[in-house]
C-alpha positions in Angstrom: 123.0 88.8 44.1 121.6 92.0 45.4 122.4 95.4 46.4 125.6 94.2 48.6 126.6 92.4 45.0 126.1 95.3 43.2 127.6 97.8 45.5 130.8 95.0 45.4 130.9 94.9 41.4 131.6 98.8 41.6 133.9 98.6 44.1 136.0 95.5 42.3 136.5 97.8 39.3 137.5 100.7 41.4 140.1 98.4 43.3 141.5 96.9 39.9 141.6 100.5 38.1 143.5 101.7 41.0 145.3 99.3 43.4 146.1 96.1 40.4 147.8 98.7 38.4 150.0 99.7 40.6 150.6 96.8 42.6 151.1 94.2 40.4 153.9 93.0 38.9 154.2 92.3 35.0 155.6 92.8 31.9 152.5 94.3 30.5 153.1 98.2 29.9 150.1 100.5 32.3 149.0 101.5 28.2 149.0 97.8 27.0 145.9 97.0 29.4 142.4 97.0 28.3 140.2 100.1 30.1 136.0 100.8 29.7 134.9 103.9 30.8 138.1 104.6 31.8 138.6 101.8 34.2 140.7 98.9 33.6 139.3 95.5 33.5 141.1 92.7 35.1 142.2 90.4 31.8 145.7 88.9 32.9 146.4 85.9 35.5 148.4 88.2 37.3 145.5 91.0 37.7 143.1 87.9 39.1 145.8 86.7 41.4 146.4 90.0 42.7 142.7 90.0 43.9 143.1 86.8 45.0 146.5 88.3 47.2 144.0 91.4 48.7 144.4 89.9 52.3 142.3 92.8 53.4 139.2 91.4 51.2 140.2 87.9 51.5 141.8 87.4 54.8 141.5 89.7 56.9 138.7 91.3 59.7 136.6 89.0 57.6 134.9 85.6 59.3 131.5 85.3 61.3 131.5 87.3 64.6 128.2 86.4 65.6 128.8 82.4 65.7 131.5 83.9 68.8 129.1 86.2 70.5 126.2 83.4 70.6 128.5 80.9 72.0 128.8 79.8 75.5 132.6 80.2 76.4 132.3 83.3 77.6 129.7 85.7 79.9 129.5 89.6 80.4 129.3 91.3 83.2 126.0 93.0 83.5 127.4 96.6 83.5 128.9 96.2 80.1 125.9 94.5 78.8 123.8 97.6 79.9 126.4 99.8 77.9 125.9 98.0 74.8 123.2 98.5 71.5 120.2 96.7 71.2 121.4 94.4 68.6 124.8 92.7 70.9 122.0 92.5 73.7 119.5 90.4 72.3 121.9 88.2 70.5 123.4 87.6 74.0 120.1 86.0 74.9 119.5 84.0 71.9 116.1 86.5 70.7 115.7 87.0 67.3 116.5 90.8 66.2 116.1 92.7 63.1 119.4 93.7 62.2 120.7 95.1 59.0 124.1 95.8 57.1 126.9 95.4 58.5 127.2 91.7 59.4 128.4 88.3 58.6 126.2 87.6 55.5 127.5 91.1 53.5 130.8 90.3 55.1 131.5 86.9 54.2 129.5 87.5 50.7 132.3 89.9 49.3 135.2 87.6 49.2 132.9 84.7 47.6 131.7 87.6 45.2 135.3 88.5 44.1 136.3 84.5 44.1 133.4 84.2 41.8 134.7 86.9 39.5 138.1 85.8 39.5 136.5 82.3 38.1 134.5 83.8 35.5 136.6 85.8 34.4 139.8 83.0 34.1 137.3 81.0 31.8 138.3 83.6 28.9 142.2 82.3 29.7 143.5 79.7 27.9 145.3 77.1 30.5 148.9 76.5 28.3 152.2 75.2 29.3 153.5 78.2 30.0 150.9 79.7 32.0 149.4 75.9 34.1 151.3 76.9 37.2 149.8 80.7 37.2 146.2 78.9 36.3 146.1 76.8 38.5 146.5 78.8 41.7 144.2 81.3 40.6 141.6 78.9 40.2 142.6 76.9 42.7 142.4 79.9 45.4 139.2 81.2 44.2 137.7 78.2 44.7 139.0 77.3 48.0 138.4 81.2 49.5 134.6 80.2 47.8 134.5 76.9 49.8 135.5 78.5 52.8 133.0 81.3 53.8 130.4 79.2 52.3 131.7 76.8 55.0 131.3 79.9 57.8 128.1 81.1 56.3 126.6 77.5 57.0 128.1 76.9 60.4 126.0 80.7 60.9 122.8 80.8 59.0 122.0 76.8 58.6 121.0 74.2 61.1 123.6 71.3 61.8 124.4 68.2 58.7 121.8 65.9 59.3 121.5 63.1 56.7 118.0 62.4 57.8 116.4 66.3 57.0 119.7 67.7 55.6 118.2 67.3 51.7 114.9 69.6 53.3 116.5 71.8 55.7 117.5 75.8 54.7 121.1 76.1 53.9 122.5 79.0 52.3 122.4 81.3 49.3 125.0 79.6 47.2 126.3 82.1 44.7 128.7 80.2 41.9 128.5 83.3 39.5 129.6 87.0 39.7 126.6 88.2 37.9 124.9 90.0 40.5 121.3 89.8 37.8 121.0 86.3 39.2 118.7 85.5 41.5 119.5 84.4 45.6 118.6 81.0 46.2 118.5 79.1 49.5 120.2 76.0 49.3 119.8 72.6 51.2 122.0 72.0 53.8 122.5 69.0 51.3 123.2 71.2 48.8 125.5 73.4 50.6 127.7 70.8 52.2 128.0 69.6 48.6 129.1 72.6 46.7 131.4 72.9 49.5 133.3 69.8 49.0 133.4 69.9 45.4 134.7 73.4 45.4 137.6 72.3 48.3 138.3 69.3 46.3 138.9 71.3 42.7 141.1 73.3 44.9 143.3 70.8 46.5 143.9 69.5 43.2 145.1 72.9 41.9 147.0 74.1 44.4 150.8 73.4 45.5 151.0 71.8 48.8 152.2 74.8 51.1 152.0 78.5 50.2 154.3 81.4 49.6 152.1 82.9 52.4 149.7 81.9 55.2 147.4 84.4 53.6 147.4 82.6 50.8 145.7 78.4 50.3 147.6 76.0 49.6 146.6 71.8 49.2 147.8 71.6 52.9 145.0 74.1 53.5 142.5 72.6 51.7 142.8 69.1 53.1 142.4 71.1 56.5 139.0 72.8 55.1 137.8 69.6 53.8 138.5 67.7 57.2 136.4 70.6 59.2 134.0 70.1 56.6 133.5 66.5 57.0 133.9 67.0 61.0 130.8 69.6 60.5 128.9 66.9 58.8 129.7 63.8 61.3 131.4 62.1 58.9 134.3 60.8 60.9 136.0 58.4 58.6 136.6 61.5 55.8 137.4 63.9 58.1 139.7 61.8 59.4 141.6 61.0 55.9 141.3 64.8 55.0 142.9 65.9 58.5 145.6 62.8 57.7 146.7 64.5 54.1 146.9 68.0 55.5 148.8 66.8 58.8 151.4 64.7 56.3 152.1 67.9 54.4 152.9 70.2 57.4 152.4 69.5 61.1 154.5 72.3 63.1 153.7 72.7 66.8 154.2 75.4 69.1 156.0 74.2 72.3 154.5 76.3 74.8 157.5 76.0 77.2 160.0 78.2 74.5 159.6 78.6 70.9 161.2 81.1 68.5 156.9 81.8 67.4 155.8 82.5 71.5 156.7 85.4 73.3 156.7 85.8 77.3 153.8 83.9 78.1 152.1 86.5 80.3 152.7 89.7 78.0 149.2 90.6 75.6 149.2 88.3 72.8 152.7 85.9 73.1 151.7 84.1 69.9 153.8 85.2 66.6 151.2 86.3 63.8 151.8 83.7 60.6 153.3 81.5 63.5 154.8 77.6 62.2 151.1 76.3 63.3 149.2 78.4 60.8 148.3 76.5 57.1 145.8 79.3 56.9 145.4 82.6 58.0 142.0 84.5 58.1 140.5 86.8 61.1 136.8 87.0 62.8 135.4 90.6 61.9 134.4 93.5 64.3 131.0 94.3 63.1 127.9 93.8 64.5 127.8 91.7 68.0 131.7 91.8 67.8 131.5 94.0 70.9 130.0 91.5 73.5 133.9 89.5 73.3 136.3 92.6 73.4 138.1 91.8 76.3 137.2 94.8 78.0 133.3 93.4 77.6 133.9 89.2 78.0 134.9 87.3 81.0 135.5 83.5 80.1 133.3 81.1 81.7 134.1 80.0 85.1 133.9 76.3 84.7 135.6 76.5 81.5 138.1 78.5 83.3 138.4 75.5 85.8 139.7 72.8 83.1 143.0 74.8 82.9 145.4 73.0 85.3 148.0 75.0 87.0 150.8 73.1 85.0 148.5 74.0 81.8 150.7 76.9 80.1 147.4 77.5 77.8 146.4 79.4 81.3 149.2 81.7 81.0 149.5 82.0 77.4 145.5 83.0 76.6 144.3 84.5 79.5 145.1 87.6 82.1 143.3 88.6 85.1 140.6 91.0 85.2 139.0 91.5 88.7 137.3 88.0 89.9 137.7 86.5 86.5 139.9 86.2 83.3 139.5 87.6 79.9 141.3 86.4 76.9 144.5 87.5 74.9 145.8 83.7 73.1 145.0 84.5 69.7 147.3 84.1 67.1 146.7 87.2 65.3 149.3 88.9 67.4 146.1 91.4 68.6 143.0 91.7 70.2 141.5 90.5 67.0 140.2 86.6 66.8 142.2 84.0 64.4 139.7 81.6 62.9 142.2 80.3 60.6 143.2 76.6 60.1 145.7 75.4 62.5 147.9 72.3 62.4 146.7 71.4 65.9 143.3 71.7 65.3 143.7 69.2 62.4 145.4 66.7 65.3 142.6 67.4 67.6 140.4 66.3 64.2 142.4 63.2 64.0 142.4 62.3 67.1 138.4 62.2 67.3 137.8 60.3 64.4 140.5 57.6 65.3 138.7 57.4 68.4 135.2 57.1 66.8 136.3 55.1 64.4 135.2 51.5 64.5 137.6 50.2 62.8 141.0 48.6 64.6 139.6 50.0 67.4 142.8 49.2 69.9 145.2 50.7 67.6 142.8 53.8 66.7 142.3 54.6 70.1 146.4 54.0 71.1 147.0 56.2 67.8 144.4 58.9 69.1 146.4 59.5 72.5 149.5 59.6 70.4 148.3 62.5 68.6 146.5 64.2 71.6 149.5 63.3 74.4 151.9 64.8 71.1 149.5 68.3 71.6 149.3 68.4 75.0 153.3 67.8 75.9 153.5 71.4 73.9 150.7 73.2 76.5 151.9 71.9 79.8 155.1 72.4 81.3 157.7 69.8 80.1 158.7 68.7 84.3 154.9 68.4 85.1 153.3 66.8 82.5 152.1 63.3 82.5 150.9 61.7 79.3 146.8 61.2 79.0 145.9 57.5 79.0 142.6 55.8 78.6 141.2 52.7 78.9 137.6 53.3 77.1 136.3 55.1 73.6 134.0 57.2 75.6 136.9 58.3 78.3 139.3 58.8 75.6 137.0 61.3 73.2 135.7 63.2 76.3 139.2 63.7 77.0 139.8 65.1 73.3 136.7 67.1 73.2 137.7 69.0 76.8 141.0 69.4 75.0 139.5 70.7 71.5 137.4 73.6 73.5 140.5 74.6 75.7 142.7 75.0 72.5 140.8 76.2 70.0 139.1 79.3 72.5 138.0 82.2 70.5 138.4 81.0 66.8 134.8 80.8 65.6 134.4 76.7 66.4 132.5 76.3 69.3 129.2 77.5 67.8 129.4 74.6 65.5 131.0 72.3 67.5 128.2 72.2 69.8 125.8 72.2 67.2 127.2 68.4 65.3 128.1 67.4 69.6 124.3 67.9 70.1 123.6 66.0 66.9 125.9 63.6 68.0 123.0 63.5 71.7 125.3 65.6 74.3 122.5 67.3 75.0 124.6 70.6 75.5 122.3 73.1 76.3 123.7 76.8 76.6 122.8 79.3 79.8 123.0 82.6 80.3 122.4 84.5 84.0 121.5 88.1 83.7 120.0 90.5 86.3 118.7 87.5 88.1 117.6 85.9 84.5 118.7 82.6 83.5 118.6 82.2 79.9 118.7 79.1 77.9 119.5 77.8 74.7 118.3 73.9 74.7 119.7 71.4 72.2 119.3 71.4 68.4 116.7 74.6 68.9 115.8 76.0 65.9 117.8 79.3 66.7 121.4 77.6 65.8 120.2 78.5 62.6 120.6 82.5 63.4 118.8 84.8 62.0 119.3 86.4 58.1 120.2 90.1 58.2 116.3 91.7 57.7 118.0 93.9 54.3 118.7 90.8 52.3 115.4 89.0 53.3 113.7 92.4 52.2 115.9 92.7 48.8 116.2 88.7 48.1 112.8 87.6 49.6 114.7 84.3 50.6 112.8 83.0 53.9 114.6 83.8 57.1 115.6 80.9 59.4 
């Protein structure tokens, strides 16, 4: 792709020379394996699945920061925001800024680089009886870890699904070979959006329905990707049906008020890491802007703060007080790092909102709907207290869910998005700032929710910048 590709392909066979051979499991003898220049190429199922298995690459410190730091859920406090670089300052206040590697784009690339090579390279495998099983997760992973930060990369670097301009707007590079000679490509959002669902439909079909390990996909997993996907894109009645398969596989909840997964609810980070909600584990990195939301730097909004009733244990659980205001602690990484993984209660939330914006059965959607969100929320308030939601409209009941889908899912990479399709969708959401006296403002559907490229790839790619 370019010099982040290249620099990745010489890193791949330094990882499989040294870290496959001795990690791996097999009946293959260390002589018995193929070497070139006195590195050993991957060649086995097992060697591509251990790549696959590198949380570290795949999993882990990995997801858009940025998309978190641009979002309006949380505010610094203007000492700390004098403290920090130039690059966490202006993305604070939504100006463009010339920044360069590290970031999201290199970030997100690698694990699409080594899903790519993993696919390349099982095309010389013959699928056979004996080996199907083997196969089919390899193939099935690499194209779902693909699907998945191509799904990150365009909630980043593209401008919302819009069926109207989405065939002419910039989406991303979309890089479907590990031949780093090719060329980089800006999609469609059209185009994106579509490689995206093929690539998490191939992997549902591949892959067994829950995993050995939250680090690893699984169908359950993919459903869930495909039903953000479809969510992304405002297509209600798929993102619906998607968010139905996953939540039919596995759908775990934490109860808030005691749980074998939760901790003491007012000790730094209560939540279990791989906890029974997880189908899919991944983490936001800490490069870049990362530093505006360390708690020591981010204060959560104040009316956003407001929406957590006294009876809401999500008050307890995520935040702790810091001076006049509170900073956050609920993630379910079990440390100060951000899950972005897929949750089985954000695939309820999902669910929810399309029953409710479905148009058809529209009694029994909306009834179902509070089913699922009164089935959440009787796990986040205290047992005694709470009092099941009811509604009597479509508009009442999905400004209900919405309040409900930004209170839960705090801090996992979602709300950038999610404000991007709500705007779409005519909320007319517009984001503020106050700074030294300064308001800022982000308005609706600006052409900034398309951030800006890293300046190194638009100077080594020549792709156009957003």
């Amino acid at each position: 792709m370019n010099t982040i590709n290249k620099w990745a392909y010489f890193l791949i066979l330094w990882l499989t020379g040294g870290c496959i051979i001795l990690c791996l499991s097999g009946c293959k003898k260390y002589l018995d394996y193929p070497f070139t220049n006195n590195v050993r190429i991957p060649t086995y199922l097992s060697d591509l699945q251990g790549l696959m298995d590198d949380a570290a690459t795949m999993n882990e410190n990995r997801t858009p920061s940025l998309v978190e730091t641009s979002s309006d859920d949380y505010f610094c406090l203007p000492e700390r925001y004098a403290a920090l670089d130039d690059w966490p300052k202006q993305a604070y206040i939504w100006k463009p800024y010339d920044y360069r590697y590290p970031n999201d784009w290199a970030i997100c690339y690698y694990p699409i680089y080594i899903s790519n090579f993993c696919l390349d390279m099982s095309k010389d495998i013959e699928r056979t009886s004996g080996n199907a099983s083997e196969w089919d997760h390899v193939n099935g992973s690499a194209y779902f870890f693909r699907a998945y930060y191509f799904l990150q990369l365009a909630w980043t670097y593209a401008l919302a699904y819009d069926e109207a301009t989405a065939s002419s707007d910039k989406g991303i590079v979309l890089r479907l070979t590990s031949n780093y000679n090719d060329p980089s490509v800006r999609s469609s959002v059209a185009e994106t959006y579509k490689q995206i669902i093929q690539d998490a439909q191939r992997s549902a079909s591949l892959l067994p329905n829950l995993p050995m390990h939250s680090y690893r996909p699984s169908k359950a997993a993919a459903f869930g990707l495909l039903a953000r996907a479809y969510l992304s894109m405002r297509m209600y009645d798929s993102a619906y049906y998607y968010a139905d398969q996953a939540i039919a596989i596995k759908s775990d909840l934490i109860n808030y008020n005691g749980d074998p997964d939760l901790g003491t609810l007012t000790i730094n980070y209560p939540f279990k890491r791989f906890n029974k909600e997880t189908l899919f584990y991944s983490e936001m990195n800490t490069t870049g802007t990362s530093s505006l939301i360390l708690a020591s730097r981010a204060r959560i909004d104040s009316m956003l703060m407001n929406n957590y009733e006294t009876n809401d244990l999500r008050r307890t659980a995520y935040f702790t007080k810091s001076g006049n205001y509170y900073q956050f602690k609920g993630s379910y990484t079990q440390t100060s790092r951000n899950f972005t993984g897929i949750s089985t209660a954000e695939l309820l939330l999902i669910r929810a909102e399309c029953l409710v914006r479905s148009t058809t059965n529209g009694s029994g959607n909306l009834q179902k709907a509070l089913e699922d969100l009164n089935n959440l929320l009787s796990k986040r308030y205290r047992t005694a207290d709470f009092i099941p939601v009811t509604a009597n409209t479509r508009e009442a009941a999905l400004d209900r869910i919405l309040l409900e889908r930004r209170k839960e899912l705090l801090f996992r990479g979602l709300r950038w998005m999610e404000v991007k399709r709500l705007n779409k969708e005519g909320k007319n959401i517009v984001m503020r700032r106050f700074l030294d006296g300064n308001l800022y403002t982000l308005e609706a559907n600006a052409s900034y929710y398309a951030l800006p490229i890293p300046i190194d790839i638009i100077e080594v790619t020549g792709i156009p910048q957003n």
